[in-house]
DRENPAFI-888265 format. One record per residue (C-alpha): y, x, z. Coordinates in steps of 0.02 Angstrom, whole numbers, padded with zeros to 5 digits, always signed. Example, Ala and Ser with C-alpha at 12.3 -4.5 7.8 and 13.67 -1.06 7.14 Angstrom:
<atoms>
-00225+00615+00390/-00053+00684+00357/
</atoms>
This chain:
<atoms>
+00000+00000+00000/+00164+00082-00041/+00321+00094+00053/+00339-00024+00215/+00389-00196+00251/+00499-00265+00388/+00417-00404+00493/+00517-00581+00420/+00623-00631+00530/+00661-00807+00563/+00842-00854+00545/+00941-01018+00620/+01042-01109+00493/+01206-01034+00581/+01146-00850+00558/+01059-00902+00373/+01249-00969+00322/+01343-00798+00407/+01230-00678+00315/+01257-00771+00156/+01451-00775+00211/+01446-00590+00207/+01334-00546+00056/+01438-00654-00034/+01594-00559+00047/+01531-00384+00005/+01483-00454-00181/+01673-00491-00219/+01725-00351-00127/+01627-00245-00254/+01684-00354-00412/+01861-00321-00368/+01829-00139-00333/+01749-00128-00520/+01935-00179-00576/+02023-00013-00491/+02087+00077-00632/+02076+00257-00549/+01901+00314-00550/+01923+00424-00390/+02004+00250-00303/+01849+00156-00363/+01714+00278-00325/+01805+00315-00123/+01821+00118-00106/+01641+00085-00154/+01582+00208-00041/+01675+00164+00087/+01637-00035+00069/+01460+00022+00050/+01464+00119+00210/+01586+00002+00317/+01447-00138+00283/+01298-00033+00313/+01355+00029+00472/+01381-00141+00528/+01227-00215+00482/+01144-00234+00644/+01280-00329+00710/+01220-00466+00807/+01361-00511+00928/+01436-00693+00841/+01617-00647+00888/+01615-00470+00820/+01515-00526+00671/+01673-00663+00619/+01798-00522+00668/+01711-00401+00545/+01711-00538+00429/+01900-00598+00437/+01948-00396+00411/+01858-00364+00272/+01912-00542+00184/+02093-00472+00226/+02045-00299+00138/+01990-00397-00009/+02142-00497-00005/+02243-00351-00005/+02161-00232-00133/+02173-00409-00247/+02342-00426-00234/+02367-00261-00262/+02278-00238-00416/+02389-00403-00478/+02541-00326-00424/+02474-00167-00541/+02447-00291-00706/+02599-00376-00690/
</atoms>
């Protein structure tokens, strides 16, 4: 049998709807990273979104979880808006 499996883990609907929250999150914080125009600014914001949401993973604390969640939909906010400002 090659590489190993985690055991599944059984999420409530809450949790199911939080981790969907944040993939979803991280998705359109990667979409909007694709539209940097600097390739140095793109490939230090990937890796840092990339690392900011791996380090957090294990979260499990509700309240930090939404906190982690509000700043990173602020990031987002702000790199789009930037990159508007930039095309206009």
């Amino acid at each position: 049998m090659s590489g190993s499996r985690l055991p599944a883990v059984t999420l409530t609907l809450k949790q199911f709807l939080q981790r969907q929250r944040v993939l979803g999150l991280y998705r359109s914080l990667l979409r909007t990273i694709r539209e940097v125009p600097d390739p140095a600014d793109r490939s230090y914001l990937r890796s840092w979104a990339r690392d900011e949401f791996q380090r957090n993973k294990t979260a499990t604390n509700p309240d930090a979880i939404r906190m982690m969640v509000m700043q990173a939909s602020d990031h987002l906010g702000e790199l789009q808006t930037s990159l508007a400002l930039a095309r206009s």
